[in-house]
C-alpha positions in Angstrom: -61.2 -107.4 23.0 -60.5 -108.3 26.8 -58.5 -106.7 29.4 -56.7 -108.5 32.4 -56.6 -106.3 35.5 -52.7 -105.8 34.6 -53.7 -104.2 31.4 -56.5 -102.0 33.3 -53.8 -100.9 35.4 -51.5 -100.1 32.6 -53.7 -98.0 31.2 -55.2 -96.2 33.9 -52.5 -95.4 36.4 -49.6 -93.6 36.2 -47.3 -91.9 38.9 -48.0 -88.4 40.1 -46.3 -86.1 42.8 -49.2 -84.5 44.2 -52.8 -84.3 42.8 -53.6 -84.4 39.3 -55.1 -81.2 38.4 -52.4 -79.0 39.6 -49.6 -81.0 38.5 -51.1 -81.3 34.6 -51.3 -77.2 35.0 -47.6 -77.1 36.1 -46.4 -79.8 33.6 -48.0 -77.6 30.5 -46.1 -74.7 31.6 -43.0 -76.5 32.2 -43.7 -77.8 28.4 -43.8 -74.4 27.1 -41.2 -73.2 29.1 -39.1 -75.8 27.4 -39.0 -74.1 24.4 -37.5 -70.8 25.7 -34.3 -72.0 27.2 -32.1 -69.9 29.5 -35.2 -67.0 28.4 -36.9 -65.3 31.5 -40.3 -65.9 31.3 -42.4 -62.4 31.7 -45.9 -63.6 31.7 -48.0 -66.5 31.9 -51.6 -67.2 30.8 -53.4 -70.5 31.2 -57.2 -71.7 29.8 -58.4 -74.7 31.5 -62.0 -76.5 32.0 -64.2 -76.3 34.6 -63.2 -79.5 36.3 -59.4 -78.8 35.8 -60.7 -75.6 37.5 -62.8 -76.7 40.1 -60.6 -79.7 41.6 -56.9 -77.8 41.4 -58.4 -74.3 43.0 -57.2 -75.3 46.4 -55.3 -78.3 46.2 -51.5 -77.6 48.3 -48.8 -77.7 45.5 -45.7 -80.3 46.6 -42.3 -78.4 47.5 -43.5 -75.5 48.2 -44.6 -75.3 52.0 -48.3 -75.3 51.4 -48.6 -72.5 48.3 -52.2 -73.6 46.5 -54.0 -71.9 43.3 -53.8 -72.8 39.4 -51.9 -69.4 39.1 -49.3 -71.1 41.5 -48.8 -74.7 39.7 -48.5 -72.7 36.4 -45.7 -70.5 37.9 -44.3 -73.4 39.4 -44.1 -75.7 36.6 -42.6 -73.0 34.4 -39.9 -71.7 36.4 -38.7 -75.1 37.6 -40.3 -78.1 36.3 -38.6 -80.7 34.2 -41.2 -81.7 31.9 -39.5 -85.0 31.2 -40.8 -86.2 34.2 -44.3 -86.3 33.5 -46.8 -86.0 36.2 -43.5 -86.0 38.2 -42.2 -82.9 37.3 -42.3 -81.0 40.5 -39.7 -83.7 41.7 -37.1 -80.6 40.9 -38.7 -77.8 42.9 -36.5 -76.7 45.6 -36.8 -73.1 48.3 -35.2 -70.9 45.4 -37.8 -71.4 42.9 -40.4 -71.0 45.6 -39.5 -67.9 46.6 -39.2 -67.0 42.4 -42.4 -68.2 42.2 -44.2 -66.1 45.3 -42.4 -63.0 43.5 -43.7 -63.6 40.3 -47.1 -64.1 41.7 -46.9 -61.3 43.6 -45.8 -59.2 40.4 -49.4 -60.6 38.8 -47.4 -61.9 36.0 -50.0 -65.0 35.6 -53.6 -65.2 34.4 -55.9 -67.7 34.7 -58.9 -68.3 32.3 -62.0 -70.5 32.8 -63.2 -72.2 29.9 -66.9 -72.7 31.3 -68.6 -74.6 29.1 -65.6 -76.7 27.5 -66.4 -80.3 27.8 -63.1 -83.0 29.0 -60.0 -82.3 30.0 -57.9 -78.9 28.8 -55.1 -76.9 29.9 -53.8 -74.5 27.5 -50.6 -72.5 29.0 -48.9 -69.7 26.9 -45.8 -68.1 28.3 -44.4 -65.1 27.1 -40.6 -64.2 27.3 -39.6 -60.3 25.4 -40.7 -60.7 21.9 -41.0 -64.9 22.2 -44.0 -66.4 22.9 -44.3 -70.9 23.5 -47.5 -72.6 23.9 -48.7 -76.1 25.1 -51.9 -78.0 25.0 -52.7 -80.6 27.2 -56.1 -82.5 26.3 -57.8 -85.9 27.4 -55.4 -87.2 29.7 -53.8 -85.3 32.4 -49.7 -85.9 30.8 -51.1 -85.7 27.3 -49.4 -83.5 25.9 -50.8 -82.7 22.4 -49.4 -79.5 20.8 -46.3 -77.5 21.1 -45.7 -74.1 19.9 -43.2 -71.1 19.7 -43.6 -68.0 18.0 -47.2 -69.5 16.5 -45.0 -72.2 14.8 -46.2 -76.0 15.8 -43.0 -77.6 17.0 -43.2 -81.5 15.7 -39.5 -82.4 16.9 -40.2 -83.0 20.7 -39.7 -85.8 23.4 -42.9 -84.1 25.0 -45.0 -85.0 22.2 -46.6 -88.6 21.9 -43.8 -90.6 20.0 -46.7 -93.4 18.9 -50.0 -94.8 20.1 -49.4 -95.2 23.8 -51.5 -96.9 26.3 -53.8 -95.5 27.4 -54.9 -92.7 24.6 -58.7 -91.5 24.6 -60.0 -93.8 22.2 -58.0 -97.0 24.1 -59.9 -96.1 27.4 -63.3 -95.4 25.7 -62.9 -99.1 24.1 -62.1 -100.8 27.9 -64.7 -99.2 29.5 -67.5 -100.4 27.5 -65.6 -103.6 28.1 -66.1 -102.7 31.6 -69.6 -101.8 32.0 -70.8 -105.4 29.7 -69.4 -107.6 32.8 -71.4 -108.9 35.9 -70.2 -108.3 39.1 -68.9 -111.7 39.1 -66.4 -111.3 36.2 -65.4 -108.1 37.8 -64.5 -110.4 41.0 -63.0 -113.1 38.9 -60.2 -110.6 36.8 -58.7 -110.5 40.3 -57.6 -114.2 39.8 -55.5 -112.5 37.3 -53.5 -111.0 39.5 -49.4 -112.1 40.4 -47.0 -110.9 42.8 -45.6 -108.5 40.1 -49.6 -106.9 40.1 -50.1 -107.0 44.0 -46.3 -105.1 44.4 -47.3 -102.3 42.0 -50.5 -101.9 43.7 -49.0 -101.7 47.1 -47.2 -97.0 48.4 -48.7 -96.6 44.7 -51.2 -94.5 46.4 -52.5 -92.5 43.5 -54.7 -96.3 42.6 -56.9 -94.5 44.9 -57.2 -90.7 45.7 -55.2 -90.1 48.9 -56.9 -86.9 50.1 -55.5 -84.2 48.2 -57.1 -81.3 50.4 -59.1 -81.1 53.7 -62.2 -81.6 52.0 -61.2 -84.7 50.2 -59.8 -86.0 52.8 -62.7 -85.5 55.1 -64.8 -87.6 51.9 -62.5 -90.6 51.8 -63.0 -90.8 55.4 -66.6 -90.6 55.3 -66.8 -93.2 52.3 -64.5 -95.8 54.0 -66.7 -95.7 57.2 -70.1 -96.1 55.1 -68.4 -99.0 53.3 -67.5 -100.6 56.5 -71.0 -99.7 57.9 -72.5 -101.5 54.9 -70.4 -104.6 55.2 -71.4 -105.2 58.5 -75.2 -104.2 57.4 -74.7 -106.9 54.8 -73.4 -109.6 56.8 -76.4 -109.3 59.6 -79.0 -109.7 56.5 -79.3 -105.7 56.3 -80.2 -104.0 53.0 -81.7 -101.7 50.9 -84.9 -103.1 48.6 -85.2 -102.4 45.0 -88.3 -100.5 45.1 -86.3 -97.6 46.7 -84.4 -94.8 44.8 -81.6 -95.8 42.4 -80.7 -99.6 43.9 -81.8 -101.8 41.0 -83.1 -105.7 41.0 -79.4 -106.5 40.7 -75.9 -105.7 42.0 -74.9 -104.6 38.3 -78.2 -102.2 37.6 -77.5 -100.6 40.7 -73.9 -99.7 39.4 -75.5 -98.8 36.0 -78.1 -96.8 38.2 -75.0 -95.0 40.2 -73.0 -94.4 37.1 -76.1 -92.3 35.3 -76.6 -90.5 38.6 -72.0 -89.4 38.7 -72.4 -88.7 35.0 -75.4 -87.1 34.0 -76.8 -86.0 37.2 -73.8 -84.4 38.9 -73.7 -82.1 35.5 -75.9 -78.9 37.2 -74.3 -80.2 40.5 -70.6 -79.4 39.1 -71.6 -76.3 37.2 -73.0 -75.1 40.9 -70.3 -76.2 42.6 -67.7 -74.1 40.4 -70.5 -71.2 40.2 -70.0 -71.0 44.4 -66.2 -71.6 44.1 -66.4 -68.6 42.0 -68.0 -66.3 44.1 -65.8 -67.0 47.2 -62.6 -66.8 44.6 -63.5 -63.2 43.3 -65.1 -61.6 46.6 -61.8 -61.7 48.6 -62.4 -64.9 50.8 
């Protein structure tokens, strides 16, 4: 099967209100919430995997004048997100519902559990409400929602829950990405001829096509990617580059992308697991 950079798009990109990570935490809990209706909610607990973990810790939450944490975007979704909205559903979030959320935090009525060596993407948010209890699972994709529960009863009848195959499901994006990796660099270049004005409009204010510096630190990365990339253009255009007999560039453009995509993979595994084991530390010891 082939894709045209329309379909890519399709299936990759969807519209978020703030960062990813965060925002799938708070859509969970606004999908459990959903099942206890006009309830109030007296506990929260969440399970999510380390990179959920890692990337949402200290990301700034939209609407709510700068409040970060996990425990936050859980507390948040839950006591006003519409979950019909997707990776949109802090669009509702107003001052009232921050200030129920900083007392509900402040009451410790949410806990937040690592999952540390779960593999992919997982958010599992159960809220508690009296003698009521709702549950949602979110797995693969960051709106995915895959499992709705109340009282220990799976809920089937649900808006929230996949309706049919949809674009963009695991096994959908597994299949385009081996597409992906098969083609040179010049069939890469030439699916841009694909593109018409309808493609070029989308692509333009959608900002989430690229990360748009969610926190300090990612900002501070974009900015320091963008001005090598510039740097190496120019390098490029004088004659400037990098032989194959040194570290991971290959013989051709494509083997050094295959090279670079076995380093992000595979090599960044003990790098992550570091990462979060530092994150951890500074979390726990007061910082």
């Amino acid at each position: 099967m082939t894709y045209t950079v329309k379909d890519i798009l399709k299936i990759e990109v969807a519209p978020a209100l703030g960062c990813t990570e965060p925002v799938a935490i708070a859509l969970g809990a606004a999908a459990a919430a959903s099942l206890l209706p006009d309830k109030t909610i007296d506990f929260i607990e969440i399970w999510v995997d380390p990179n959920i973990y890692k990337n949402g810790l200290a990301v700034s939450i939209p609407g709510t004048k700068g409040l970060v944490g996990l425990d936050t975007a859980s507390a948040v979704g839950a006591l006003g997100g519409d979950p019909a909205l997707k990776l949109e559903v802090l669009e509702p979030i107003n001052e009232e519902v921050v200030t129920k959320v900083q007392d509900f935090l402040k009451a410790g009525k949410v806990k937040v559990n690592l999952l540390a060596k779960h593999k992919g993407l997982y958010i599992r948010t159960v809220l508690k409400s009296g003698a009521d209890t709702a549950e949602s699972v979110i797995r693969d994709l960051h709106d995915n929602i895959v499992s709705l529960k109340k009282n220990g009863k799976q809920v089937t009848e649900s808006e929230l829950l996949p309706q049919k195959p949809r674009k963009g499901n695991k096994s959908e994006l597994l299949e385009m990405e081996t597409w992906l990796k098969g083609l040179s660099l010049e069939n890469l270049i030439e699916l841009l001829d694909d593109l018409d004005d309808e493609d070029r409009k989308f692509i333009e204010d959608l900002a989430g096509v690229i990360c748009d510096g969610a926190k300090a630190g990612c900002a501070l990365k974009l900015a320091t990617a963008a001005g090598t990339a510039v740097q190496a253009a120019l390098f490029s255009l004088q004659g400037v580059n990098v032989l194959s007999t040194d570290g991971i560039i290959g013989h051709s453009p494509e083997q050094t992308m295959q090279n670079i995509g076995t380093l992000s993979t595979q090599g960044m595994i003990e790098t992550d697991r570091t990462i979060l084991k530092i994150m951890l530390a500074k979390q726990f010891s007061g910082y």
